[in-house]
N, C-alpha and C positions, 0 to 999 in steps of 0.2 A: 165520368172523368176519373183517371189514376193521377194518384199524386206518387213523388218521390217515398214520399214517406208508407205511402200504403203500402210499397213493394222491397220494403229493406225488411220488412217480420221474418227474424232467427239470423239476421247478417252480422257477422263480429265486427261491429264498426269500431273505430278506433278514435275518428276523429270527424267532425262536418262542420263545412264553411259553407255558407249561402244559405237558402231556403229551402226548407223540406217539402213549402206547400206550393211543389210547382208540378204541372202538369205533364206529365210523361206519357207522347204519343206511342215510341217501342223501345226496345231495348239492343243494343247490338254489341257483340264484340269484335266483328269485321268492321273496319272503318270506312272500308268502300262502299259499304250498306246504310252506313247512317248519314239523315235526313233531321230536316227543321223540327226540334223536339225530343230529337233522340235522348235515351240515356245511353253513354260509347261505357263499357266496362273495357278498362285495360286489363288484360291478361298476358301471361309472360309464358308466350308457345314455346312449340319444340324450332318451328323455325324463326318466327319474327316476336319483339317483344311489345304489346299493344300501350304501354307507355310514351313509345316514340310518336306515336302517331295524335295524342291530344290533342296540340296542336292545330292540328287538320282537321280532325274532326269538329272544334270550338269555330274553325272558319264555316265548315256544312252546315253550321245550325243547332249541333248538340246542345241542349238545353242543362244536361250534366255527365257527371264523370264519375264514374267509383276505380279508384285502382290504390295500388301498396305503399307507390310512393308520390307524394303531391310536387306535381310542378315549382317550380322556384317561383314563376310572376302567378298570382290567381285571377282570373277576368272576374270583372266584376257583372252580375246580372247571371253567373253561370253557378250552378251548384256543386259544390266538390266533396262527396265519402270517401274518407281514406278506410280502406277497409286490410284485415290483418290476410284471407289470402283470396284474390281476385277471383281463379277458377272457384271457388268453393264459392264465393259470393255469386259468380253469373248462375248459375246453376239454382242455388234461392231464390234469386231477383225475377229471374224466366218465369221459375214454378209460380210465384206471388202473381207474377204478373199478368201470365195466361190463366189466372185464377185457380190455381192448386187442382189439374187436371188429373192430377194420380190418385186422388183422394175420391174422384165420381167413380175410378176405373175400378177393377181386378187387375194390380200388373204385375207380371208373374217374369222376373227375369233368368234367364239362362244364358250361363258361365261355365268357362272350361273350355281344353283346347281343340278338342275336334268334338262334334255334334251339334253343336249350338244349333245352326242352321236349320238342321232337320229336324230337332227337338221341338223349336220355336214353330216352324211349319207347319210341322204336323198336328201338334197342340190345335194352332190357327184353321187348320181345315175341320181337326175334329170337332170343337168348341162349335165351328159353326151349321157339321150337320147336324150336333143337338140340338141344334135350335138358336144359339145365338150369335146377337152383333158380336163380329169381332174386331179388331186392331193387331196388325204384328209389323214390327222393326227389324228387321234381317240383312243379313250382307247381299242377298239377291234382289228384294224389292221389300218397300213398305206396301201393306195395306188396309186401308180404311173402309172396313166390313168388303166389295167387291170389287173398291177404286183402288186402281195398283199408283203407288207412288214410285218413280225409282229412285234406287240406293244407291249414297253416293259412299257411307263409309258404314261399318259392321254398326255403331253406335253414333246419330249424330250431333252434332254441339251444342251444350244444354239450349240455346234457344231455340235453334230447329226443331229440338226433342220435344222441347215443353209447348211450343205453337202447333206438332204432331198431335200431341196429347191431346190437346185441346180441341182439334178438330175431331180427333176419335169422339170423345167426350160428348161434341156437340152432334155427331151422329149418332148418337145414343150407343154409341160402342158401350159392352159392359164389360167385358176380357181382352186384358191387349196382355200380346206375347212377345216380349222383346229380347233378344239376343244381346249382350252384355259382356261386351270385352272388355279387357284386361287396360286399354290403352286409356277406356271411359271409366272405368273407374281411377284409375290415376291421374286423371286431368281432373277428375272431380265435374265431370258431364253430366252424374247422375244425383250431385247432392239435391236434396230438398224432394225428391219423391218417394212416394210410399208405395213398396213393394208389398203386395200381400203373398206372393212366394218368391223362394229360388230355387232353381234348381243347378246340381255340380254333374258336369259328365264326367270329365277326367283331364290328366295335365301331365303336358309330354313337351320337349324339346321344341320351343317354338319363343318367335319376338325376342330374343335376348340381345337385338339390334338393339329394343328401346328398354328394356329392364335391367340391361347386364348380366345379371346373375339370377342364376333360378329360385334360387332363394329369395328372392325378389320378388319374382312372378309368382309365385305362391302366394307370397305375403298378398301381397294386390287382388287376386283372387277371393282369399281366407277373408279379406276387412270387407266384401260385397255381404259374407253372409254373417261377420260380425255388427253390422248395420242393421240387418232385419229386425222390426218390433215383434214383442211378444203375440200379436196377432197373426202372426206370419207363419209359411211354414218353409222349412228347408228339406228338398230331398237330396240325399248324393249316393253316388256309387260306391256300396261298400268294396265292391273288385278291386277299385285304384286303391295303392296304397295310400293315398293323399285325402283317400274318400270322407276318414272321419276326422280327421286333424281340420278338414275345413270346416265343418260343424263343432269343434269343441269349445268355441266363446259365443256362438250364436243364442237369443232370445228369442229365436223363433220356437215353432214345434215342429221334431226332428226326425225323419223319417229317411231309411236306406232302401237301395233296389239293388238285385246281384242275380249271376249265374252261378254262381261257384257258392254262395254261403247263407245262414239262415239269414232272409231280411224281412222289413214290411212290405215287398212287392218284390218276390221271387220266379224269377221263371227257367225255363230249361228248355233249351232245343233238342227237338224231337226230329225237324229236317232241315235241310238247307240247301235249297236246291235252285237254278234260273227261275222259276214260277213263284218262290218268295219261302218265307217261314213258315214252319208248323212250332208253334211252339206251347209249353205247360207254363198259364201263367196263374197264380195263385190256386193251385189246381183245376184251372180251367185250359182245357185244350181248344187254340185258335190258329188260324190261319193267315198269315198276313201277306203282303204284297212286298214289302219290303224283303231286301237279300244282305246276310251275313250275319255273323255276332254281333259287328259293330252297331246294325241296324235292333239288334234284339237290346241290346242296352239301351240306344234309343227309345225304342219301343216300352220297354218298361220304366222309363222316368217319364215318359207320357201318360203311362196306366198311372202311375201312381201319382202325377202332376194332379189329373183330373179326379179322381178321387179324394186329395181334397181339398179338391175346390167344391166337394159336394156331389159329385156325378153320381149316378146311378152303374155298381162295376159290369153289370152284364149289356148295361146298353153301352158300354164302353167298348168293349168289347167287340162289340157288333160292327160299331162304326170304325175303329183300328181296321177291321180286318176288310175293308175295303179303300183302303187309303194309301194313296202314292206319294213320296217321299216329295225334298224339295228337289229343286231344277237342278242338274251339273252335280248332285249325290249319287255315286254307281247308277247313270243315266243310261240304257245300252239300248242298241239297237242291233237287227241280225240282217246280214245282208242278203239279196233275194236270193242269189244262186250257190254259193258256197256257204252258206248259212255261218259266215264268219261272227263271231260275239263281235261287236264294237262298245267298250266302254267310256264312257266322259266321266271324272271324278275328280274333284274339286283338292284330290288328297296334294297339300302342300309340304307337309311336313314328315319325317321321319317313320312317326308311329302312324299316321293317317296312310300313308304310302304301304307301310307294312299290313296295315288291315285289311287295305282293298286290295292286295296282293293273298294275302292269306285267304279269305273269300274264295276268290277267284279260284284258287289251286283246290278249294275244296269243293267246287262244281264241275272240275275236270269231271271226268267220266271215265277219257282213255289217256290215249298220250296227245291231245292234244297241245298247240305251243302256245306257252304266253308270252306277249310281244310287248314290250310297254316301250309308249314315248314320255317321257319326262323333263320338266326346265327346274331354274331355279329362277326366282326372282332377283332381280338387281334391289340394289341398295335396302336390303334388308340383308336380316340373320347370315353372315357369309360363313359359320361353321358347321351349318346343316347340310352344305352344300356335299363334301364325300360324303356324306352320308344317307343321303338322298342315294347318290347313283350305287352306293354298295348294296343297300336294302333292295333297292330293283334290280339288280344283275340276280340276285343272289336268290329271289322268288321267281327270275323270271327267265325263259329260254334265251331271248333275244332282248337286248335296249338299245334304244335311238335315243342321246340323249338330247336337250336341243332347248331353242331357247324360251323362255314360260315369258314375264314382264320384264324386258332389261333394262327399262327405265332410263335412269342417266351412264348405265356401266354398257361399258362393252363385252358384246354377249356370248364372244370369243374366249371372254377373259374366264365368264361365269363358267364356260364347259368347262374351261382347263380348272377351276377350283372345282368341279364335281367328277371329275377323272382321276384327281389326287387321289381319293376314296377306294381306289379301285389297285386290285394285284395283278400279277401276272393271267391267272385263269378267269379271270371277271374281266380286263379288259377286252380277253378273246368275244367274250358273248355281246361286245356294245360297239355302238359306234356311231360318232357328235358328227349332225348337222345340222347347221346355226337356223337357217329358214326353218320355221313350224311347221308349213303345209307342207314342205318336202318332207318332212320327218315324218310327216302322216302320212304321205303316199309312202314313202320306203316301207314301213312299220306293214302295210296293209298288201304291198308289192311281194313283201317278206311271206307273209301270212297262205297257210293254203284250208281247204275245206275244213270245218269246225273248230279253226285255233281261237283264241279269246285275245283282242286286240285292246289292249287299258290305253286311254289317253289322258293322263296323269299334272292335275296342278291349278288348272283356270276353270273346270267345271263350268259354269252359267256365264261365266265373263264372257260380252260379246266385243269384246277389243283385245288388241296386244301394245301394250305402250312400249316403242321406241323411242329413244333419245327425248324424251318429253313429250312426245306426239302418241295419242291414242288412234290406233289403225283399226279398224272392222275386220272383227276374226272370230270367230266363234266356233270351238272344238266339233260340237257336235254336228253343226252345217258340214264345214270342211271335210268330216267322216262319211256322212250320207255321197258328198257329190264326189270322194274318191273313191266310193263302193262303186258307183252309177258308172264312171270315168273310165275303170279298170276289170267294168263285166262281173264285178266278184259277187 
């Protein structure tokens, strides 16, 4: 049996009315979830405020309540924690209450604005062909050691997270690898767990829908690895300029990865070619399956992830250089008869757009074209949007621009905000149509023998959400059956 009390250890309570020693069957902060016993935490979202709903929740059976501010009438036979801030408190209350599941783990979080995904994966596949259970939380899928979970958000809401954990935990998972946005650390999703590392990629023009200001998004970022205990360790990128500012209050032990400067885990590309990297990594020369610089940076905050965590560097080594990235990351396929490159790549943002573009132009060979389709998303970030389409005119022969998730916006409206972007010689090379699959068939219409075809924004996403409605669409299907379609 949990009591109320066993599950409030390290919550800033402020005030409690009712009894402590009552029996708490689970805990929720969605009020459509809780049931006879619940404890409902009010928390005050980005869309609805979990205050209003008490209430309702005291009708379903909630046994108590923790939230910021107390009701006017109090029931009686109900327990009420005024606590000082709700999100930070559900996040405790989970961890307490799924029995402190990041404390059996290894959990190694990764942060920053493009790499996550692939960092966190690849870590997950390495971790497990040395031998062990593993756990990872990703924007493509959760999974627990070989059972795929699917993913609904990049990090999800401490109580998801912390009954995730717990189930790792009780598979005897020993390293779980979790991907850690910017959005979950400022909701405070991740209070009350213990990281025994993080890792930083880099930080570029991205979410200032929800931060405002980048200065902001740093900050947000900089306090995941001002968090870490002295048991911990922190790796980052010395390349970004942001690399060591995010490590300057941290208690962890601190360690850099680079291509450009001396670090603890240095490497150097040697090739870069469709077949993947050759690269110098702590003067070891390997072979990897992964393509581009982006990916070699990856690649070295994985060497140096594992390392220490204790690995062994040459059996590291070993097992990198047979290992394929995550799903909808520079994903390509070549078509049977014109041997056209088809890429899928998840690049959303500005700098993520300009690297799989830079890539790309560095595996040319000849004059072949690159043809890139790209969207932007609705009701996010609307000033990435020219800038999306200039960065891809500007790497590339030909663009389609068209539309990625357009959510509740009209996705008419999203081209003409990414045409703004664009001059008189950049609008010549592009040209907006709103359906996806047609923009894919144009793109690959356009294309003749050996051009390199990027399909730019949703990567592994197998929907496209219109007007609130998610439809079945997935990049790289739609590529195969208009290679198939159009003979290429």
């Amino acid at each position: 049996m949990v009591t109320l009390q066993d599950i409030l250890y390290k919550v800033g309570i402020r005030s409690v009315h009712g009894s402590l020693n009552i029996e708490i069957n689970d805990v929720q902060v969605d009020s459509r979830k809780v049931d006879k016993g619940s404890l409902f935490i009010a928390v005050k979202g980005t869309s609805a405020d979990g205050h209003q709903f008490i209430e309702q929740v005291l009708e379903k059976g909630a046994t108590a309540v923790a939230c910021e501010i107390l009701p006017k009438q109090l029931k009686e036979g109900v327990a009420y924690v005024e606590v000082g801030d709700s999100a930070t408190a559900a996040g405790l209350i989970a961890h307490n209450f799924y029995g402190q599941p990041s404390e059996k783990l290894k959990l190694v979080g990764v942060t920053g604005t493009n790499g996550k995904t692939t960092i966190a994966t690849v870590l997950f596949k390495l971790f497990t062909e040395l031998g062990h259970q593993c756990g990872l939380i990703s924007t493509v899928q959760n999974q627990v050691g070989r059972t795929v979970i699917p993913s609904t958000h990049t990090t999800p809401d401490a109580i998801s997270l912390n009954k995730l954990l717990k189930q790792m935990a009780d598979a005897q998972c020993t390293h779980v690898f979790m991907e850690t946005s910017s959005h979950a650390i400022h909701q405070h999703r991740i209070a009350g767990l213990r990281y025994s590392g993080g890792i930083f990629s880099n930080i570029t023009h991205d979410h200032l829908d929800y931060h405002q200001t980048f200065d902001a998004y740093i900050r947000v970022k900089k306090s995941f690895f001002d968090s870490l205990p002295s048991s911990a360790f922190a790796i980052s990128n010395a390349d970004d300029k942001r690399g060591t500012v995010m490590l300057q209050n941290t208690s962890a032990k601190k360690y850099f990865y680079s291509l450009k400067t001396l670090a603890d885990f240095k490497g150097r590309i040697l090739e870069n070619n469709i077949t993947g990297l050759a690269m110098d990594v702590n003067g070891q020369e390997v072979h990897f399956r992964l393509i581009g610089e982006f990916n070699a940076y990856n690649l070295l905050a994985v060497y140096g992830a594992a390392v220490c965590l204790g690995e062994e560097k040459q059996e590291v080594l070993r097992c990198l250089s047979v290992l394929s990235g995550a799903e909808g990351r520079f994903d390509y396929i070549t078509s049977k008869n014109e041997k056209i490159i088809g890429i899928v790549d998840y690049a959303h943002t500005p700098d993520a757009l300009l690297n799989v573009l830079a890539t790309i132009q560095k595996l040319r060979k000849g004059d072949e074209q690159v043809i890139t389709v790209v969207g932007c998303g609705g009701d996010r970030d609307k000033t990435k949007r020219p800038i999306m389409a200039e960065v891809a005119c500007q790497h590339s022969n030909r663009v389609i621009l068209t539309s990625d998730n357009p959510r509740s916006e009209d996705p008419a409206q999203i081209l003409k905000d990414m045409e703004a972007g664009l001059n008189v010689s950049t609008k010549r090379k592009s040209i907006s149509i709103v359906d996806r699959k047609e923009a894919i068939k144009t793109a690959i219409n356009f294309s003749k023998r050996d051009d390199i075809v990027l399909i730019a924004g949703k990567g592994h996403e197998k929907y496209q959400e219109i007007r609130g409605v998610k439809y079945p669409f997935d990049d790289k299907e739609v590529l195969k059956e208009v290679f198939e379609m159009l003979g290429k």
